[in-house]
C-alpha positions as CSV (number, residue, x, y, z in Angstrom):
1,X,0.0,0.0,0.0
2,X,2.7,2.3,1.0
3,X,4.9,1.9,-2.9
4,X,1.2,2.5,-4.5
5,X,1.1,6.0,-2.7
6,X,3.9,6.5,-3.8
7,X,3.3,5.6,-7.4
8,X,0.0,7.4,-7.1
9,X,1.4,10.7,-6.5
10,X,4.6,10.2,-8.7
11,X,2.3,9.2,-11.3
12,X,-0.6,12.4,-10.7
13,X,-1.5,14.2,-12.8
14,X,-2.8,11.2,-14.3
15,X,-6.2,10.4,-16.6
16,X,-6.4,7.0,-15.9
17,X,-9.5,5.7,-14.1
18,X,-7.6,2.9,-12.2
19,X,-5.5,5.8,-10.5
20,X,-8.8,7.5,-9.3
21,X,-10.2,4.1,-8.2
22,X,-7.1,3.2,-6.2
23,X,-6.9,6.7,-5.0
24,X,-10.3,6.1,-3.2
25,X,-9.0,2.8,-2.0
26,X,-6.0,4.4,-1.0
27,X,-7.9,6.7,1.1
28,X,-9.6,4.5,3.0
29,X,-6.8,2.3,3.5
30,X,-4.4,4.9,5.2
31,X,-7.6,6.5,7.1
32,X,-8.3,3.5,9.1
33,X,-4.5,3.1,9.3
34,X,-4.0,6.3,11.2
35,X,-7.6,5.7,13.2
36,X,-6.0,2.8,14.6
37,X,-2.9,4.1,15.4
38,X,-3.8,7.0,17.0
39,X,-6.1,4.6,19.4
40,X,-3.4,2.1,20.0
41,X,-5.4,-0.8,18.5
42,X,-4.0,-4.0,17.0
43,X,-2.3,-4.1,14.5
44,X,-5.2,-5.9,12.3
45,X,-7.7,-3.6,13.4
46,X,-7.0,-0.9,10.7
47,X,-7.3,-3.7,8.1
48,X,-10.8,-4.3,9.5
49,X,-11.7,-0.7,9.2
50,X,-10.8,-0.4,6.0
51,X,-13.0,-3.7,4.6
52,X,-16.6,-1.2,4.1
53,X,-14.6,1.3,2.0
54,X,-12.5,-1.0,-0.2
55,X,-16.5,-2.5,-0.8
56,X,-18.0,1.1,-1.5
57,X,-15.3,1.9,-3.9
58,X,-16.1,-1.0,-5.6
59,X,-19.7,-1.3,-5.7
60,X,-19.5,2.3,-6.8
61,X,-17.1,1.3,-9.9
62,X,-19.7,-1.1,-10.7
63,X,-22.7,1.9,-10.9
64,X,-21.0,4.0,-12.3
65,X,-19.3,1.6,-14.8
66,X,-23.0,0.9,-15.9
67,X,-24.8,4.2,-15.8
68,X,-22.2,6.0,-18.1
69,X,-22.8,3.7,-20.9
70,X,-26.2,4.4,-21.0
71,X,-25.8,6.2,-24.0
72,X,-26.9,6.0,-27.6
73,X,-22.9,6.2,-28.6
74,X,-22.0,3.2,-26.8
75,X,-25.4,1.5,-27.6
76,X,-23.8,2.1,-31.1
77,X,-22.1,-1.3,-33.2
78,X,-20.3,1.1,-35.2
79,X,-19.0,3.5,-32.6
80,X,-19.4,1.6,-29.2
81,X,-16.3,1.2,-27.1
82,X,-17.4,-2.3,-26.3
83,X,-16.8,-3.2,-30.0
84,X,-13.2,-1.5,-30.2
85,X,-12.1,-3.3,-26.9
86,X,-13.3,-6.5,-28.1
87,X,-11.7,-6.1,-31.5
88,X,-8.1,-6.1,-29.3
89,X,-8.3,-9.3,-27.9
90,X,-6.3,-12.2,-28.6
91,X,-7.3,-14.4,-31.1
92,X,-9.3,-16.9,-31.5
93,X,-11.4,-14.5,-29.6
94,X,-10.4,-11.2,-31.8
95,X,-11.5,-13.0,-35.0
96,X,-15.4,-13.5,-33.9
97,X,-15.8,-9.9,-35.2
98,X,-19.8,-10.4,-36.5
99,X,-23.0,-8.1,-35.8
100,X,-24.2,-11.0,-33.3
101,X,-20.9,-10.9,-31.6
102,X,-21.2,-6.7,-31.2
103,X,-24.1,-6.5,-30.0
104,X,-23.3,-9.1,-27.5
105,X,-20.3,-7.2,-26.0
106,X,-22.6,-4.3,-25.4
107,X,-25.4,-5.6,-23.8
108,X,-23.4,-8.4,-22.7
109,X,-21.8,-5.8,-20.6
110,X,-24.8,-4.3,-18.7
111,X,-25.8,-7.8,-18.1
112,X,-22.5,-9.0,-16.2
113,X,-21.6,-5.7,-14.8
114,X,-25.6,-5.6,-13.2
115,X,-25.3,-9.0,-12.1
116,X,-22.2,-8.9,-10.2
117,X,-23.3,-5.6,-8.5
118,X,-26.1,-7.9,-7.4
119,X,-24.3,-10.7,-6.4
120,X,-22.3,-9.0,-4.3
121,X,-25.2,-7.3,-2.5
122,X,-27.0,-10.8,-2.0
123,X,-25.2,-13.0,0.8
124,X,-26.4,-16.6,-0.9
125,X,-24.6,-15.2,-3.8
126,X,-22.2,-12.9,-3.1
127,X,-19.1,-15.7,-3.5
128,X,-20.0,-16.1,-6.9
129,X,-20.2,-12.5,-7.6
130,X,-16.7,-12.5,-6.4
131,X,-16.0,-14.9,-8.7
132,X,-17.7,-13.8,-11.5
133,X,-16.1,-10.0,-11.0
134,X,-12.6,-11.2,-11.0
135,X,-13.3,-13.3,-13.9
136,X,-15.1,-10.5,-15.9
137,X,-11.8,-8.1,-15.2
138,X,-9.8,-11.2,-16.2
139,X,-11.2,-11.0,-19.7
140,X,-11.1,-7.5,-20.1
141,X,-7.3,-7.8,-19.3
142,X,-6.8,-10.3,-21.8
143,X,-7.4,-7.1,-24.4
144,X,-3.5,-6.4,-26.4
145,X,-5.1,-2.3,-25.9
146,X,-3.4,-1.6,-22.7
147,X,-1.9,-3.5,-19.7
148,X,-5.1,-4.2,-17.8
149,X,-3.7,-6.6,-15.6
150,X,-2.9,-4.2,-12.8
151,X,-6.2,-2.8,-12.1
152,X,-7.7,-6.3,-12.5
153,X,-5.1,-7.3,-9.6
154,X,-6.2,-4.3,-7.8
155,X,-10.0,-5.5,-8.8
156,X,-9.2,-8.9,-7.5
157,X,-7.8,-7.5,-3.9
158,X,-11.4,-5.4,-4.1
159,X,-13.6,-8.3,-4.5
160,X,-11.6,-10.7,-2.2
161,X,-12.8,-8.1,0.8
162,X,-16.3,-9.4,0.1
163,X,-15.5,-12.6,1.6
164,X,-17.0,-13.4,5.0
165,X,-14.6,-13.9,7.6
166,X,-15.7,-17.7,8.3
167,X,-15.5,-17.6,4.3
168,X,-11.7,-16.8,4.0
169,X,-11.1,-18.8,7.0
170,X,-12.0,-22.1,5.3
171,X,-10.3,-21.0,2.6
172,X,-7.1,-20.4,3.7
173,X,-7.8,-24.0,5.6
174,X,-8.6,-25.5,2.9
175,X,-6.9,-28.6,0.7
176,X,-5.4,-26.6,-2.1
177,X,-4.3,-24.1,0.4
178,X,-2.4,-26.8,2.5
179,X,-1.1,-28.4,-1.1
180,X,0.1,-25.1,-2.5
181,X,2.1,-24.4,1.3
182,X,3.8,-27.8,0.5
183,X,4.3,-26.7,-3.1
184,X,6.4,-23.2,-2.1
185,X,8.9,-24.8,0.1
186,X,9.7,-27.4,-2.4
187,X,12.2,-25.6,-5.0
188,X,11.2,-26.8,-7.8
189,X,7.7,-25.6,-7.8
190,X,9.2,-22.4,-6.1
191,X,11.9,-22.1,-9.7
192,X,8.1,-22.4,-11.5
193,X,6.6,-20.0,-10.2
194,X,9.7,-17.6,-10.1
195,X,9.8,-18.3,-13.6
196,X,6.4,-17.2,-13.9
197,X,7.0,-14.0,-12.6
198,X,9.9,-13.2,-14.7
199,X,8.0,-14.1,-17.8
200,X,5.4,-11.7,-17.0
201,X,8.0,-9.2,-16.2
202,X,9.3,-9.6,-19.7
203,X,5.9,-9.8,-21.3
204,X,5.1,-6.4,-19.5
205,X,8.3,-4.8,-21.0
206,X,7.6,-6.1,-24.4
207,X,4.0,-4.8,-24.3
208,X,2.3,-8.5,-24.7
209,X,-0.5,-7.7,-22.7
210,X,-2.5,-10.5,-23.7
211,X,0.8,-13.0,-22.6
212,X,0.7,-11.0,-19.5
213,X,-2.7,-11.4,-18.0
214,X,-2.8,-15.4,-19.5
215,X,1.0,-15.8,-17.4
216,X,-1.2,-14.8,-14.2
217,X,-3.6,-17.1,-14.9
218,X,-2.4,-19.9,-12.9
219,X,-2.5,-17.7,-9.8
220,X,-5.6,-16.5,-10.4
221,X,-7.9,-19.7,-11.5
222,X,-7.1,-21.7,-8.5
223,X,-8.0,-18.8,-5.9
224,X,-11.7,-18.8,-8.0
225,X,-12.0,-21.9,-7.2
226,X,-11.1,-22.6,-3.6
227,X,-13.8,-19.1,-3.4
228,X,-16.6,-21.0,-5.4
229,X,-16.1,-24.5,-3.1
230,X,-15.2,-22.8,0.4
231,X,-16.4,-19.3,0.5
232,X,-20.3,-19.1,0.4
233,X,-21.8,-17.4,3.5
234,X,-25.5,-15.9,4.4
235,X,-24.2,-12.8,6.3
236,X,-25.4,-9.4,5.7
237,X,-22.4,-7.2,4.2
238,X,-22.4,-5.3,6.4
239,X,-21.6,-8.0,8.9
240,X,-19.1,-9.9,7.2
241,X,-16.0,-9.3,9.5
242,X,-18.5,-10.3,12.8
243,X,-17.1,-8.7,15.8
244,X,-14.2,-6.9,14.1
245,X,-16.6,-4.8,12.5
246,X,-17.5,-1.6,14.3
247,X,-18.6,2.5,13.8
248,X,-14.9,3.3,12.6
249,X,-15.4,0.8,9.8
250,X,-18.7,2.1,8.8
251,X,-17.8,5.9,9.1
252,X,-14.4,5.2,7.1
253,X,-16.3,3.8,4.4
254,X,-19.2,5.7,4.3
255,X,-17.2,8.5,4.0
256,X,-14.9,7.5,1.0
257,X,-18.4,6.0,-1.1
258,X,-19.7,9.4,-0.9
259,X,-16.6,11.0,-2.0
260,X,-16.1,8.2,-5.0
261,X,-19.8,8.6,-5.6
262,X,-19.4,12.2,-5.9
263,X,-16.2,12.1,-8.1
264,X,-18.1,9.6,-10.4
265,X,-20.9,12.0,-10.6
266,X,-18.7,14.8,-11.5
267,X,-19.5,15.1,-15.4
268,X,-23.2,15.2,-14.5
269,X,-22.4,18.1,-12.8
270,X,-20.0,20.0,-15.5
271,X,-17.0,19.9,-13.0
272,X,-14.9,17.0,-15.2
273,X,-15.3,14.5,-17.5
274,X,-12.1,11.9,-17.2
275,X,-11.6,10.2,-13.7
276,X,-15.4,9.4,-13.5
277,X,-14.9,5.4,-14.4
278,X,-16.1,6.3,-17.5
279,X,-13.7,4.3,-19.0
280,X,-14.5,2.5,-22.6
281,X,-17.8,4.1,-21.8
282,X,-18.8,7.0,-24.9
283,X,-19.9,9.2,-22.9
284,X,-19.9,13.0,-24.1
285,X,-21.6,15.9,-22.2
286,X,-18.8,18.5,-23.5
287,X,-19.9,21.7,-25.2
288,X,-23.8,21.4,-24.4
289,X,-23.7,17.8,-26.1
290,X,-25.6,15.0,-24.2
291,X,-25.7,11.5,-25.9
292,X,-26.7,10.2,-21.8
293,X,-30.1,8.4,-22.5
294,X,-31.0,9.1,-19.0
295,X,-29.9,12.5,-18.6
296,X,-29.9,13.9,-22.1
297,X,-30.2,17.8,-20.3
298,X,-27.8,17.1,-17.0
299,X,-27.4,19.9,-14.2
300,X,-24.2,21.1,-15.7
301,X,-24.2,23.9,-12.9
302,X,-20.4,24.6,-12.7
303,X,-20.2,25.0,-16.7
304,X,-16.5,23.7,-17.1
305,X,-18.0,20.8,-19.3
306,X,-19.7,23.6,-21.4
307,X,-17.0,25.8,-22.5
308,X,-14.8,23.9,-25.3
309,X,-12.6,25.5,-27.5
310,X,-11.6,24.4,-31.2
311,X,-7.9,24.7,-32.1
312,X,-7.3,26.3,-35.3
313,X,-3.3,26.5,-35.1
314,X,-1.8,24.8,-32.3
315,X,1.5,26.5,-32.2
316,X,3.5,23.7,-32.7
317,X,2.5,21.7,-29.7
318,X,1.7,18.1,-30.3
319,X,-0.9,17.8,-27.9
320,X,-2.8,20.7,-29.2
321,X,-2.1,18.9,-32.8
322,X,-3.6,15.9,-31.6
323,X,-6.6,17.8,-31.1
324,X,-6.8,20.0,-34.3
325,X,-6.2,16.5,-36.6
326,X,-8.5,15.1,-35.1
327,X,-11.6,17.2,-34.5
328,X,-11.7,16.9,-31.4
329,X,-12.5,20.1,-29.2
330,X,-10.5,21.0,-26.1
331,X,-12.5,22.3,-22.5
332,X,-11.5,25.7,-22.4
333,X,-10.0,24.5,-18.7
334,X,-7.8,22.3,-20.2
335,X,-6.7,24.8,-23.0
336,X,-5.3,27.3,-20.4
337,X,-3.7,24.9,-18.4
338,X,-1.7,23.6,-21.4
339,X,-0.6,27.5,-22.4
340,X,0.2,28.1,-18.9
341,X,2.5,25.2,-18.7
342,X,4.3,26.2,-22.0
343,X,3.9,30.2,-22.0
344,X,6.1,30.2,-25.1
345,X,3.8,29.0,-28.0
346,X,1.2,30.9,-29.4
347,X,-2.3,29.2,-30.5
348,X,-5.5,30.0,-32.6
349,X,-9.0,28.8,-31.8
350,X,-12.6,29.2,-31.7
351,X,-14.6,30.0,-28.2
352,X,-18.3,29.9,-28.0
353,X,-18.9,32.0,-31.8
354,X,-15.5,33.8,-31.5
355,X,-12.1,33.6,-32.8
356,X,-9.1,33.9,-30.8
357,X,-5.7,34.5,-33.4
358,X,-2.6,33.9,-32.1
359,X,-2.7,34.0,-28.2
360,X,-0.4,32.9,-25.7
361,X,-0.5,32.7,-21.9
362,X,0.1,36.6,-21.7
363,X,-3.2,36.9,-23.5
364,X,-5.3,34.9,-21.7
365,X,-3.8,35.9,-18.2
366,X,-7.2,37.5,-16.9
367,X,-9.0,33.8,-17.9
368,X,-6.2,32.0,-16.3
369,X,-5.9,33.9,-12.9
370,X,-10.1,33.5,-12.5
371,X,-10.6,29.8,-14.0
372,X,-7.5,28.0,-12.9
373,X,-7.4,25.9,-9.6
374,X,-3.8,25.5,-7.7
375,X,-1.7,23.1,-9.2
376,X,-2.3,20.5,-6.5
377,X,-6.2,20.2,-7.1
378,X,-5.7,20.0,-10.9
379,X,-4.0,16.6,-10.5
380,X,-7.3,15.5,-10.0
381,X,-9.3,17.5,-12.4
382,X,-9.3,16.5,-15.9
383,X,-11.1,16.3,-19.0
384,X,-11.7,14.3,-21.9
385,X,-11.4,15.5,-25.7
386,X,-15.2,16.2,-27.2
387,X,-15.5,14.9,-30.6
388,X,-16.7,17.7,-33.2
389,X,-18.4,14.2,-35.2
390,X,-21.3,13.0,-34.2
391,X,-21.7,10.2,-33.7
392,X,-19.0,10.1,-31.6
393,X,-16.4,7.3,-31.9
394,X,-15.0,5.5,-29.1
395,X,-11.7,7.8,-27.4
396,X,-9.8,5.7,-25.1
C-alpha cells in the first residue's frame, strides 16, 4: 500500500480511471491506518476498518461503470467502445468480429456488470459474484489495448474483501491451500513459479499484454475456485468481519463511497469529465452535447463541461495537434492549463462564436488567474477531448 502511494502521486496528474479508483481505495486504507494508530489498536484492526470502503469503492465502480454507458454512442455497433475493446483481444477470440458478436459485448456488458453488483449485495450469492467479477476483469485484461492486468489485480484484492470472515477462513484452511504451502517450500515448484513471474515481467516490457494477463492465470484460476467450493456465506455485508466490525469501519467507508460517488458523478455536474470510471464508456456531455439516454439535459451547474474550444493553429504543440487533426474540441480548462504550462507558444481557436488569433498565456492571463485551480487540485481535475463528429467514436 505504502509503494502504491507513492506511485500514485509520482504518477498524478494522471487520466487513468484505475489511479482515481485506487486513489479512493488508498484513502480509506491509510484513514483506518492512522484511526487505529492513534487509538493504539492491534495491529489488524485498521485492516478491518478499511474492509466497508475497499466495498463502497467498488460497488461504486460497478454503478457508475454501468450508468455512463447508457448512452446511444455506446449502444452504437459502429462507434461503441465495447466493440473496439473486443476487437483487441487475442485471437481466436479477436476474430469472432460479427454483428451478433457486437451487440453481444454491449449488452453483454450491462448484463455482467448488473449481475455482479447484485451478487455481491446478495449474501447466498455474493461468492459467486466475487467470482464472477474477477473473472469478468480477467477477460477485459486479456485485451492487447493496454496493460489491464494491474487494475484487474487491484479489482481482484477489491472483491476478495467481500468474503466473510468464516468464508476466508476455510479457505485459507482449505486442501489446495495446504497443497500449495507444500508446493512453495519445495524448490522446484518455487523455480516455477519464479519463472512465472519473470516471464510476466518480460511480457510487461515487451507490451504483450495478452501474454501478461494469460501468465497470471495460474494464480488467479485456482484462488476462484477454492472461493466457489469454500467461500459461500449468508451474512449481511455489512456483517461480514463479525465482531471486528464496528462504527470506525462504517464511518471510514461511508465516507470514502460518498466521495467516489461524488467524483463519479462529476461530469453530470460539468465539473470533469475523465476520472469518473467512464472508461470504454462513450460518454460525451462536453460543449452542451448529451448522448446520456438518462440525462440527455444534466445539471451542468459549474459549466467547465460547457466551455470547449476548437484549435485552429496549435502552435507547434503536439498535444494541441492531436486535437486539431483530429476534430476533437478542447475544455477551455484544459486549454489554459496547457498554455500556462508552455507560456512560449502561441495558438489560434474558436470560443463559443469567437475567434481567438494567435494568443499565448500573456493573453489569456485575466481567464487564467479566475478559472485556474492551484496546481495540486488540478491533479485531480481532468477532462476528456469532445468529438466535433457525431456520432462520436470510441476515445480511449
Amino acid at each position: 500500500m505504502l509503494l502504491s502511494t507513492v506511485s500514485t502521486v509520482l504518477q498524478a496528474p494522471a487520466h487513468s480511471n484505475h489511479t482515481m479508483v485506487r486513489s479512493a481505495v488508498l484513502l480509506g486504507y491509510w484513514a483506518s491506518f492512522f484511526f487505529a494508530l492513534a487509538k493504539g489498536s492491534r495491529w489488524s484492526a485498521h485492516f478491518a476498518n478499511f474492509t466497508v470502503a475497499g466495498q463502497g469503492a467498488l460497488l461504486v465502480m460497478y454503478a457508475f461503470g454501468g450508468f455512463h454507458k447508457i448512452n446511444t454512442d455506446f449502444l452504437n455497433p459502429e462507434t461503441s467502445c465495447a466493440v473496439a475493446l473486443w476487437r483487441q483481444m487475442p485471437e481466436p477470440l479477436g476474430w469472432l468480429d460479427v454483428p451478433l458478436v457486437h451487440h453481444a459485448t454491449i449488452y453483454g456488458t450491462f448484463i455482467v456488470e448488473g449481475a455482479i453488483f447484485l451478487m455481491l449485495l446478495t449474501p447466498r450469492l455474493r461468492h459467486y459474484g466475487i467470482v464472477a467479477g474477477i473473472l469478468f476483469h480477467i477477460l477485459i485484461a486479456l485485451s492487447g489495448y493496454a496493460m489491464y492486468i494491474s487494475f484487474t489485480m487491484l479489482s481482484i484484492s477489491l472483491h476478495a474483501l467481500f468474503l466473510s470472515g468464516d468464508g476466508a477462513e476455510r479457505v485459507a484452511a482449505s486442501r489446495g491451500i495446504r497443497i500449495l504451502r507444500m508446493r512453495l517450500i519445495n524448490p522446484l515448484y518455487a523455480a516455477i513459479g519464479l519463472l512465472l513471474i519473470a516471464g510476466l515481467a518480460l511480457a510487461a516490457s515487451l507490451e504483450e499484454y495478452s501474454l501478461v494477463t494469460a501468465l497470471a492465470l495460474p494464480f488467479v484460476l485456482p484462488f476462484c475456485l477454492l472461493v466457489v467450493r469454500h467461500g459461500r456465506s449468508i451474512q449481511p455485508l455489512l456483517r461480514l468481519r463479525g465482531p471486528e466490525r464496528n462504527r470506525a469501519a462504517i464511518a471510514i467507508g461511508t465516507d470514502v463511497t460518498v466521495l467516489f460517488f461524488a467524483n463519479c458523478a462529476m461530469p453530470y455536474l460539468g465539473l470533469k469529465s475523465a476520472q469518473a470510471v467512464n472508461m470504454f464508456a462513450n460518454l460525451r456531455l462536453e460543449g452542451g452535447v448529451s448522448n446520456h439516454l438518462v440525462l440527455p439535459h444534466p445539471p451542468d451547474p459549474f459549466g467547465y463541461l460547457e466551455d470547449i474550444a476548437v484549435i485552429k493553429d496549435s502552435g507547434g504543440d503536439a498535444g494541441l495537434e492531436w486535437f486539431r487533426q483530429g476534430s476533437y474540441a478542447i475544455v477551455y480548462h484544459d486549454l489554459l492549463v496547457r498554455l500556462q504550462q508552455r507560456p512560449e507558444i502561441v495558438v489560434s481557436f474558436a470560443r463559443g462564436g469567437r475567434t481567438y488569433e494567435r494568443v499565448g498565456a500573456a493573453d489569456l492571463a485575466d481567464d487564467t488567474a479566475e478559472l485556474l485551480h492551484p496546481e495540486w487540485f488540478r491533479k485531480w481535475f481532468h477532462f476528456q477531448p469532445a468529438a466535433l463528429q457525431r456520432p462520436e467514436p470510441c476515445n480511449v
